[in-house]
Structure formats: structure tokens, C-alpha cells
C-alpha positions in Angstrom: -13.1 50.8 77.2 -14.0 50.3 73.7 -14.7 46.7 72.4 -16.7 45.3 69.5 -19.7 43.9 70.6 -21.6 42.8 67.4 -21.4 42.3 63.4 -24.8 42.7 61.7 -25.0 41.0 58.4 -27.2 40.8 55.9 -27.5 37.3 54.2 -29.5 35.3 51.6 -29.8 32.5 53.6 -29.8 32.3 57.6 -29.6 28.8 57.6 -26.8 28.9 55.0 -24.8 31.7 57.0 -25.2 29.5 60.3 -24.0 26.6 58.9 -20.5 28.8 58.2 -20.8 30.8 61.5 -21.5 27.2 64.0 -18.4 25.9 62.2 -16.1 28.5 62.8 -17.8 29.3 66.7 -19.1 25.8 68.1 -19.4 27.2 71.6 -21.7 29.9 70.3 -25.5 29.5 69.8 -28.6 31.4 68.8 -29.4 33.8 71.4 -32.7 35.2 70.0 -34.2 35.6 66.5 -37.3 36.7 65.3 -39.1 39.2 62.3 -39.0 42.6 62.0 -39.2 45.5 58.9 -36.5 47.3 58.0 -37.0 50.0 55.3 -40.2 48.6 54.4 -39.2 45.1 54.1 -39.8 42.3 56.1 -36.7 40.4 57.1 -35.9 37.4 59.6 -33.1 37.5 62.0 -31.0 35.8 64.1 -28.5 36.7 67.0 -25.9 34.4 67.2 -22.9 34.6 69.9 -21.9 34.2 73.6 -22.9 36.6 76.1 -21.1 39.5 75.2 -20.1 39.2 71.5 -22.3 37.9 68.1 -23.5 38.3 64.5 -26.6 39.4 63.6 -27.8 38.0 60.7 -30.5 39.2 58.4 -32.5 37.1 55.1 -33.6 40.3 52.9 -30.2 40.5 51.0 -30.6 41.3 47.8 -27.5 41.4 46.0 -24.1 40.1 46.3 -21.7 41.5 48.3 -18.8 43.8 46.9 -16.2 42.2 44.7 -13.3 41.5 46.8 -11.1 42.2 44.1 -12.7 45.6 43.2 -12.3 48.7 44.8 -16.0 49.2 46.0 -16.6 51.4 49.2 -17.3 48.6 52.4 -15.4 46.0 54.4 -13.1 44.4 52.5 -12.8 41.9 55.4 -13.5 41.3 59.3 -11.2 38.9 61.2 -11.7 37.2 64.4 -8.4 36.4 66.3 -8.5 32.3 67.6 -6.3 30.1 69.8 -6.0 27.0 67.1 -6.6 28.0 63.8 -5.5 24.4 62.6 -9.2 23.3 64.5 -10.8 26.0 63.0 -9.9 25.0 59.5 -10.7 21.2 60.0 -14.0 22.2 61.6 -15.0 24.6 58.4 -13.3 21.7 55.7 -15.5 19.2 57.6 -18.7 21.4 56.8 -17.6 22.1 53.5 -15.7 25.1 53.1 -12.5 25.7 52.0 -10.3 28.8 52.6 -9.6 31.1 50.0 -6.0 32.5 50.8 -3.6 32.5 53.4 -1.2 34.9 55.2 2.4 35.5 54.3 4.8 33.1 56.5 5.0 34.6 60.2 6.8 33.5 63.0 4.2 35.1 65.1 1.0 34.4 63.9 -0.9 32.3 61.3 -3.9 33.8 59.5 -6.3 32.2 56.8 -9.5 33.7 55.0 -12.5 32.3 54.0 -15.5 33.2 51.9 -18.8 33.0 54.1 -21.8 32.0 52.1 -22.6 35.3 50.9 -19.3 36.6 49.4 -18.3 38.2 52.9 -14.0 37.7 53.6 -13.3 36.6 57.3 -10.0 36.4 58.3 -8.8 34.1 61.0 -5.3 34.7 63.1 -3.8 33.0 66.0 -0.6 34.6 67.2 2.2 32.9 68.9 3.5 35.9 71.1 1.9 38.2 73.5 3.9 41.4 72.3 2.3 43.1 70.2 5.5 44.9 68.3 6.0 40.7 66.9 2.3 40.2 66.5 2.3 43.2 64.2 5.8 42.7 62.3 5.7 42.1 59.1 8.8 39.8 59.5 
């Protein structure tokens, strides 16, 4: 079995970055935090999630993150897969945000992405079949 089991992130603002995060998750919640070094800096974090999945997020950022349009090395995006993505994006319009793009027209999913406080693309899909030769069509 292979599954991911965590994102680690590292943010400007914790607060900031939960705020996004406990709009998009409302079942999740902060499941430990604390200080620690890392590469001779001291840095907050936070570990939000359920039991078996979360973020971690950490305050020493101290740059922006890569330019989305660009063709820096690192994740362009990440992308959680949801069962009502028209909640989702009241929930994250409610706190604020609004989504940068959508997906092409599919009659077996809708996906949207949003820009997290710190420049970070996260996609959000909700598929309408359980085969995954439509969920992966580019119909």
C-alpha cells in the first residue's frame, strides 16, 4: 500500500495558512504544534489533519513560492480530490478567497484551483463516476 500521508509546507504566516486550510477541511483540526530549528533557524509549526492524513505547516518562509507561470523546478500544484466541490468553494468565498482557474468542461469531474496564502496552487476535483478510464478522459 502506498498512500500520501502528509504535505509539509513552509508558510509566512500559520495563522494566515490555517485560515485557507480550516476553510477548505472544516472536519480537520490542529493535531499538535510546537517550535523546533531547522537548519539553524527557529521555526513554529503546526500539524493540521484527521488521523491519518495533514499539512504540516512551518512560519520561517522566506521567499515566495515559485512563479506558477514560470518554469522553476517544484510543485506546480497539489490537489485534494472532494465529494462537493460547490461547498468547498462557498466555504473558501465565505473566508475570502477566490479561485484562480477552473478545469476544462468534464462530464466526469469538476476541478477548480486556488492560490493558498503563500502563492502555493491547490487543485480541487470531485468526480462523478467511479471508473477511472472516464475520471481520467479528457472528454
Amino acid at each position: 500500500m502506498i498512500r500520501l500521508e502528509h504535505i509539509n509546507l513552509v508558510v509566512k504566516d500559520i495563522t494566515a495558512s490555517l485560515n485557507f486550510y480550516q476553510s477548505v477541511f472544516p472536519e480537520w483540526k490542529v493535531r499538535d504544534s510546537g517550535s523546533a530549528e531547522w537548519s539553524g533557524k527557529p521555526r513554529d509549526w503546526v500539524h493540521f489533519g484527521d488521523d491519518s492524513t495533514f499539512l504540516t505547516l512551518n512560519n520561517n518562509a522566506e521567499t515566495v513560492a515559485r512563479d506558477l507561470l514560470g518554469h522553476q523546478a517544484g510543485i506546480a500544484h497539489f490537489a485534494f480530490e472532494i465529494n462537493n466541490i460547490k461547498a468547498l468553494q462557498q466555504r473558501l468565498e465565505a473566508a475570502g478567497f477566490q479561485h484562480r482557474t477552473r478545469g476544462e468542461d468534464n462530464p466526469f469531474r469538476h476541478n477548480i484551483y486556488y492560490i493558498d496564502p503563500d502563492g502555493n496552487e491547490v487543485e480541487f476535483v470531485q468526480y462523478f463516476s467511479d471508473l477511472f478510464e472516464e475520471r481520467n478522459s479528457t472528454v
